[in-house]
TIPAMI-661940 format. One record per residue: x, y negated, z negated of N, C-alpha, C, O, CB in turn. Coordinates in pm, whole numbers, plus 50000, padded with zeros to 5 digits. Atoms other than C-alpha are relative to their C-alpha. Glycine has a CB too. Layout:
residues N
XYZXYZXYZXYZXYZ/...
***
This chain:
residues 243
500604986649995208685027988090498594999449944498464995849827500865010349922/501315002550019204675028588103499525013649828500095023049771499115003950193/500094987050105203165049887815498645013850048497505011250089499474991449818/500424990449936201855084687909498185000349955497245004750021501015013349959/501814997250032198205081387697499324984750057499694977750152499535002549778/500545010549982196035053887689499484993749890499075001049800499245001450082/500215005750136195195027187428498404995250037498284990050148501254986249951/501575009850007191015013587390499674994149865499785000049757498535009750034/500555010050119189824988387152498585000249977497884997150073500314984950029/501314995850002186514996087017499604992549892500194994649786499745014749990/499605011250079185284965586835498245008649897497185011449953500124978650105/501695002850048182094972986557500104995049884501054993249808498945012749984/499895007950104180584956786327499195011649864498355020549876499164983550044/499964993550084180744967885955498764991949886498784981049829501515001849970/501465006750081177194962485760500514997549837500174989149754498385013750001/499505001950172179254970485420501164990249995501554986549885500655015749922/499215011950047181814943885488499744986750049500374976350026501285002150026/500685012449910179784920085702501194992050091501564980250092499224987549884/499125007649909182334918285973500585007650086500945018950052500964992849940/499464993549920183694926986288501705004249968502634997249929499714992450116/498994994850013186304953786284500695009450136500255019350195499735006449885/499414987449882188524969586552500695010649997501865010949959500714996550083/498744990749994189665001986606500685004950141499995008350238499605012649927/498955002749933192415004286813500305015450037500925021849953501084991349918/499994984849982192385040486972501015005350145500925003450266498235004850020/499084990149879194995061087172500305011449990500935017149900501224996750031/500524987749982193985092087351501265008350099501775002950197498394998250071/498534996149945196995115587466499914999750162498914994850214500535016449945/499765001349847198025118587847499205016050001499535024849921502004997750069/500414990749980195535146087990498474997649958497395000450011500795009349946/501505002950082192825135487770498675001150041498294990750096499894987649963/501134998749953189315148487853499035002349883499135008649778500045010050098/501244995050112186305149587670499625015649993499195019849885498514992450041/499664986950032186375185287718500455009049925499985020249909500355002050041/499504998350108188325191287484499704995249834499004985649804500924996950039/500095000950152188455192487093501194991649981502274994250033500045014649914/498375006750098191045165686890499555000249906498415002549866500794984650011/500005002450181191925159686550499904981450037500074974750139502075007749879/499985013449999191505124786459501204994849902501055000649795498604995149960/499065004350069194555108186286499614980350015500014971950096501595007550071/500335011850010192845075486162501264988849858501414991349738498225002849963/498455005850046195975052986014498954983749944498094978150013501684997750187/500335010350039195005022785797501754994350016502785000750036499085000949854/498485007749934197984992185854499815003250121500965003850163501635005349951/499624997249914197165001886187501004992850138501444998350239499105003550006/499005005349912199264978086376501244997349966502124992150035499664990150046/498544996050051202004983386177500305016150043501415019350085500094998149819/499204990649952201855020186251499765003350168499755015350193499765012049909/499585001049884201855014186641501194998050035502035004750096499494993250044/498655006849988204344987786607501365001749968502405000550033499914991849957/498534995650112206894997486330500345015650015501485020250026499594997549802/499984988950006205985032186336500045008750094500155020950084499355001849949/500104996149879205815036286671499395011850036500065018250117501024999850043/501284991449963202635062886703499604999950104499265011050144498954998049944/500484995749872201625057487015501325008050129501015014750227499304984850059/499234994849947205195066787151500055011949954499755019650044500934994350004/500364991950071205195093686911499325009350052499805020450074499554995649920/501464990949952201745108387041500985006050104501345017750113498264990450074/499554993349850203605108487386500685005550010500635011750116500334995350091/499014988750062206455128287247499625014150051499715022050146499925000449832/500194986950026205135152587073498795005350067498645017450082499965002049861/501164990349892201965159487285501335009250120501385021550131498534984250133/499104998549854204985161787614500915013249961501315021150048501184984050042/499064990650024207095185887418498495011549905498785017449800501724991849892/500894991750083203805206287278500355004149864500365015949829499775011350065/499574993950108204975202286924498704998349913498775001349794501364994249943/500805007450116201615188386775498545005950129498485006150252500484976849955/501524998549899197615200086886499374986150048499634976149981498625008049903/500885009349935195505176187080499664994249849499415000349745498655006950106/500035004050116195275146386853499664985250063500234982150167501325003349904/500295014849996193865109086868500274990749902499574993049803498814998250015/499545009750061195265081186695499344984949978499564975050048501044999750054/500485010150016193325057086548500244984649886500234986149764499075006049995/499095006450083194645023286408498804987749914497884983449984501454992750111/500975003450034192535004086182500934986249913501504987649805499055012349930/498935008550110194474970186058498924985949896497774981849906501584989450136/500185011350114193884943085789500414981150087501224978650177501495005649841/499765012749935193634902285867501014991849939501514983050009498834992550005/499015003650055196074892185611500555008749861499935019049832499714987049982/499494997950082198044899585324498845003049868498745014049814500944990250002/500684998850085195494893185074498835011350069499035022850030499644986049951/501044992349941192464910885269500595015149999499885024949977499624994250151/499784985550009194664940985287499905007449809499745018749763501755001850081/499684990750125195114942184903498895000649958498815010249882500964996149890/501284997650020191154936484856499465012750035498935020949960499374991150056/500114987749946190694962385071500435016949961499795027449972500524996850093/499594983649992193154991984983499955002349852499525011849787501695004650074/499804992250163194064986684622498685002349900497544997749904501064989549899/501174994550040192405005484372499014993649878498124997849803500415012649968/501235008250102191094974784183499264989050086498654979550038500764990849852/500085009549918190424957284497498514997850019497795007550042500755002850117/501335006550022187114936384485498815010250173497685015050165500424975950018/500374989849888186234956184860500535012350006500315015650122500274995650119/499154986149960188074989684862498155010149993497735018050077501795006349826/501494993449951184045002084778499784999750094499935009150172498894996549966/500485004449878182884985785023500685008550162500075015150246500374983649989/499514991349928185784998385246500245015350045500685020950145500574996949986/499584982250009186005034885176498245002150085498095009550182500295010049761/501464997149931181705032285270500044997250153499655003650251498784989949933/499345004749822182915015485587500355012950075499695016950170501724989750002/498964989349942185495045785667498585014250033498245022450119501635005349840/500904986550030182925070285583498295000650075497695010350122499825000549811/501544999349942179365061385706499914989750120498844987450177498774995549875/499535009849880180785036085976500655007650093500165013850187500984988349961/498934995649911183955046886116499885013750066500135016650183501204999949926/499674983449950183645085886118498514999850109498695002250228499945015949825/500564997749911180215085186266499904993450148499294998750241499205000649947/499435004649863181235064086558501135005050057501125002250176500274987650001/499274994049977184265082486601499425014650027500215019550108500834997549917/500884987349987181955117786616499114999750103498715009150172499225002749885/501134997849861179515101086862501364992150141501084991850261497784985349969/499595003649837182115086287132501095008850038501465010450155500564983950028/498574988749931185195112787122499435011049967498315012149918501785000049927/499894984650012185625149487108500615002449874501825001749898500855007050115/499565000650080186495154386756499395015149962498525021450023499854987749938/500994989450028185665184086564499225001349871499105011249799500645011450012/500744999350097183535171386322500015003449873498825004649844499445004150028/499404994650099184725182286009500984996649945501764989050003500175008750017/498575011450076187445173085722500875004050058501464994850114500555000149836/498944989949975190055202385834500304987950159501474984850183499315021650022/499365011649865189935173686215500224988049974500704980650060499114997150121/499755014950017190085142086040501414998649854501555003749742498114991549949/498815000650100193485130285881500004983749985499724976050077501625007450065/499795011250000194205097585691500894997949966501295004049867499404994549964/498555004149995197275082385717500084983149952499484972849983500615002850170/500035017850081198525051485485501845002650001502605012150022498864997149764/498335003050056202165033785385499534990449840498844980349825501234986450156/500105010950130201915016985053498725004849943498305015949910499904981950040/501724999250042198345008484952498915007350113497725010250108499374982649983/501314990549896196925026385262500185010649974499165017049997499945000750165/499404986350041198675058285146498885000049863498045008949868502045000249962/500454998150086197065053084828498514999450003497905008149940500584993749931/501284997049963193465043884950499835016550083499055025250046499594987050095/500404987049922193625074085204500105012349926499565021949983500855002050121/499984992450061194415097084927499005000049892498635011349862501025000749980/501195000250060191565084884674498955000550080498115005550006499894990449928/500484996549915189475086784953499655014350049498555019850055500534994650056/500094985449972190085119285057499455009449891498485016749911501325004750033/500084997850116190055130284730498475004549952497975015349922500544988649942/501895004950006186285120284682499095006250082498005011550061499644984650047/501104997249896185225126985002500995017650098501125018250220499744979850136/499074987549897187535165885125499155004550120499605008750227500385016149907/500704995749869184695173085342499614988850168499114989950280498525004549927/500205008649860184665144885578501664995950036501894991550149498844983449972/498865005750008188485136485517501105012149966501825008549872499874988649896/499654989250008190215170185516501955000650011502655010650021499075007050111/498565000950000194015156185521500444989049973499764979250004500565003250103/499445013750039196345129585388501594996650071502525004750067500105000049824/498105002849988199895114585512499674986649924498844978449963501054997550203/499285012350110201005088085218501325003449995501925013649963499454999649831/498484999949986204315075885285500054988049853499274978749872500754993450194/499645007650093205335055584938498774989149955498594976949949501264994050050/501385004350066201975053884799500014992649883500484997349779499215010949968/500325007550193201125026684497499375011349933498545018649988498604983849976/499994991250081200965048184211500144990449833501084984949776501255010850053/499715007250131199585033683876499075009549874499085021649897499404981750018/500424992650090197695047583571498195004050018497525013249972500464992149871/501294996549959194245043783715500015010050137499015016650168499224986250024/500084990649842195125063384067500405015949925499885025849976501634993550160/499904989449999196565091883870498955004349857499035014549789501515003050010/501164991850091193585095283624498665001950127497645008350100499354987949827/500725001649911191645091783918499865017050083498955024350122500624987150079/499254986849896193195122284103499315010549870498325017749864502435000450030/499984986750132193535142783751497954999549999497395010550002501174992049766/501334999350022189585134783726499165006250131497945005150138499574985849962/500644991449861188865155984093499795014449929500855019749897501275001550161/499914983549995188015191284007500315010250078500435021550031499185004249985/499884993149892188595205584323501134996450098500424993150193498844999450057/500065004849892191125195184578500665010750078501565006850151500514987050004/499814989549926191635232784730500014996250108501124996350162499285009149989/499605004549870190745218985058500794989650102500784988750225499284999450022/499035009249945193245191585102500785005650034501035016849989500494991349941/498654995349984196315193785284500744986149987500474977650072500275008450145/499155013150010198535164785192501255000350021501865010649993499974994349886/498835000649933201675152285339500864984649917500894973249964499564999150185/499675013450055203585129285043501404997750024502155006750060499704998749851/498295004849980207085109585068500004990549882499024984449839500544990750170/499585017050064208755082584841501144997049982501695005849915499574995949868/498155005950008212355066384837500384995749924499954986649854500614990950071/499354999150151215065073784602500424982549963501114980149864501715012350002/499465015850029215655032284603498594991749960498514980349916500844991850160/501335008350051211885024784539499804994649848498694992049803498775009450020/500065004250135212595014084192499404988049993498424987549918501234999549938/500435010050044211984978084221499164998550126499864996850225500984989849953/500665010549890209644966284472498824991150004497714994849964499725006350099/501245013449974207464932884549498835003350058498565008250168500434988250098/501284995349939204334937084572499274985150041499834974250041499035010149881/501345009149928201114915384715500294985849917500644975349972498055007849959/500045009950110201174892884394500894996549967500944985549912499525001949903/498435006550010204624889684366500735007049874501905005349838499984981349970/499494989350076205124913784118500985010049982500985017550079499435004549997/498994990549941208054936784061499435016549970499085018349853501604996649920/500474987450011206914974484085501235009349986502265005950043499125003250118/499034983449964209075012984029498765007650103497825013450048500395013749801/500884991349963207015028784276500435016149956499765026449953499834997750151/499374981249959209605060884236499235009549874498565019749886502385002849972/500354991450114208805072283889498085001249985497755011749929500844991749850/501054998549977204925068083928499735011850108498975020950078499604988150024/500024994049895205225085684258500005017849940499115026349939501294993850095/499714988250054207105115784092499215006149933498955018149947500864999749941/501214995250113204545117783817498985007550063498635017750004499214987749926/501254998049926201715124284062500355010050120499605016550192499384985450055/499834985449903204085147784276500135010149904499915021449947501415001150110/500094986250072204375170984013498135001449926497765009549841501494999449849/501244994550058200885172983911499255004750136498325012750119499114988149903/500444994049854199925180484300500355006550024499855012650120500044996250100/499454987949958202305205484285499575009249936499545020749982501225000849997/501004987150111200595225584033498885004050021498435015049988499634996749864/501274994549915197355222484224499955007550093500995009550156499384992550052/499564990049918195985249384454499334987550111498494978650102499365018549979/499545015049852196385225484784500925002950063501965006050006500574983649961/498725002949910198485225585059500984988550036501084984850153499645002250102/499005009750060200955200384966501725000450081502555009450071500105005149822/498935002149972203855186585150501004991249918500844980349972499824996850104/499215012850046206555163184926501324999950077502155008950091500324999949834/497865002349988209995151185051500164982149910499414972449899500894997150276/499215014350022211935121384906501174997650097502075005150135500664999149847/499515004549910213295100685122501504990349926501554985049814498774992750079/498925011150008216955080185148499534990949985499794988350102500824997650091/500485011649897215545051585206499034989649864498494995749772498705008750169/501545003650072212945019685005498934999550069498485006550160499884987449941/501425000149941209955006185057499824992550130499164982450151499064993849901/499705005749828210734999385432498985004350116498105012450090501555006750061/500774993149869209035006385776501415004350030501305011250132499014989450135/498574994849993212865015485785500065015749997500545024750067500864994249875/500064984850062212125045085604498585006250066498715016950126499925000049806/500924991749956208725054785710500145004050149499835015350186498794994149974/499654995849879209635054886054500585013150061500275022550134500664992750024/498824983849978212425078686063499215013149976499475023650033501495001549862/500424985950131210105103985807498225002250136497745013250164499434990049711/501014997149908206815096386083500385014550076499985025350030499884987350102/500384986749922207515123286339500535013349924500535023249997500704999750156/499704987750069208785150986066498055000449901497525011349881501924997349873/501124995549995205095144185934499295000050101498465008650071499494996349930/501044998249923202955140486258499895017550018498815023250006500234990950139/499554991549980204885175786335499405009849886498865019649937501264997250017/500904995550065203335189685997499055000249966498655008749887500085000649956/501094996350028200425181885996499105002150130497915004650110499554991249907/500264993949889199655189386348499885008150127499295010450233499994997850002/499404984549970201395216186399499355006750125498135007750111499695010749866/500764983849935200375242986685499595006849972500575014249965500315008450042/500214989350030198775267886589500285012350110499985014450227498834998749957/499474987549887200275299086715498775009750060499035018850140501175011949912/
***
């Protein structure tokens, strides 16, 4: 069975990381430049094609009109280590990367699609350490980055002084998860982590902010097991129809 949108690879090169990067873009079935989308730019992005299955997804919920005109953009890492340089929040590039996202990515994404320019159209979507970059990120930047999905975001003592040190994040809308079995898990370095109780910490202090704030806890650990299943109950909130 063919898939109803279409996928393009849009290769550029990144002056703040001195290296070619691809993003990996699929535009729903119908798709005209005529139109306005949101952008749903996904770091891990070939994990959330593959595992997460987003581009089937798109074709879903565009087919059953549960979600507005929306583009999916997948942005992945070259290995293991490069991803943790990259996302985590002591990672020797995550500067570098977030300048990438921001004075790279968005304005090439603004000059070749129909986007609508603004944070309230651009959403960033992470699992792990991309959850956790896309939310310091946002964080920093609400006006170019106007939404979050973190599915079982790293959560340590510098991300939530980080957060607590925003004054503002009225204009976020965030979409968090984390699984009641995340107690122990392996990380990059081989380390054993609780993601759950970090997690919790940082959902109750988001809940006290004025923000539009989604949490669920999930069955489930630190799986594409689990994010999978929990994907289309967020694409569905945060791209809702508007009536």
């Amino acid at each position: 069975m063919g898939r109803k949108g279409k996928f393009e690879h849009h290769v550029i090169f990144s002056q703040y990381l001195n290296e070619e990067i691809t993003l990996k873009v699929y535009t729903p079935e119908n798709y005209s430049p005529l139109y306005k989308y949101h952008f749903c730019i996904m770091q891990d992005g070939d994990d959330y094609f593959q595992m997460g299955r987003a581009a089937t997804l798109s074709d879903q919920l565009h087919s059953e009109r549960e979600i507005e005109n929306t583009i999916f953009i997948g942005i992945h890492y070259y290995d293991k280590y490069d991803r943790q340089d990259k996302y985590h929040p002591d990672g020797k590039k995550q500067g570098d990367y977030i300048n990438f996202l921001i004075r790279e990515v968005v304005p090439y994404l603004d000059e070749n699609l129909p986007g609508y320019s603004m944070g309230r159209g651009r959403t960033l979507a992470g699992d792990s350490l991309a959850g956790t970059l896309a939310l310091m990120t946002a964080a920093r930047f609400p006006n170019i980055f106007g939404n979050v999905i973190m599915q079982s975001p790293y959560v340590d003592e510098h991300v939530l002084e980080y957060i607590q040190s925003i004054n503002d994040l009225s204009s976020l809308t965030i979409y968090h998860t984390i699984g009641t079995l995340e107690k122990d898990v392996t990380t990059t370095d081989g380390s054993r982590k609780n993601f759950l109780e970090p997690n919790l910490e940082l959902h109750r202090y988001l809940d006290k902010q004025s923000l539009s704030y989604v949490f669920n806890q999930l069955d489930g650990g630190h799986t594409w097991g689990s994010w999978q299943k929990d994907l289309p109950r967020a694409l569905r909130i945060m791209f809702a129809k508007e009536d």
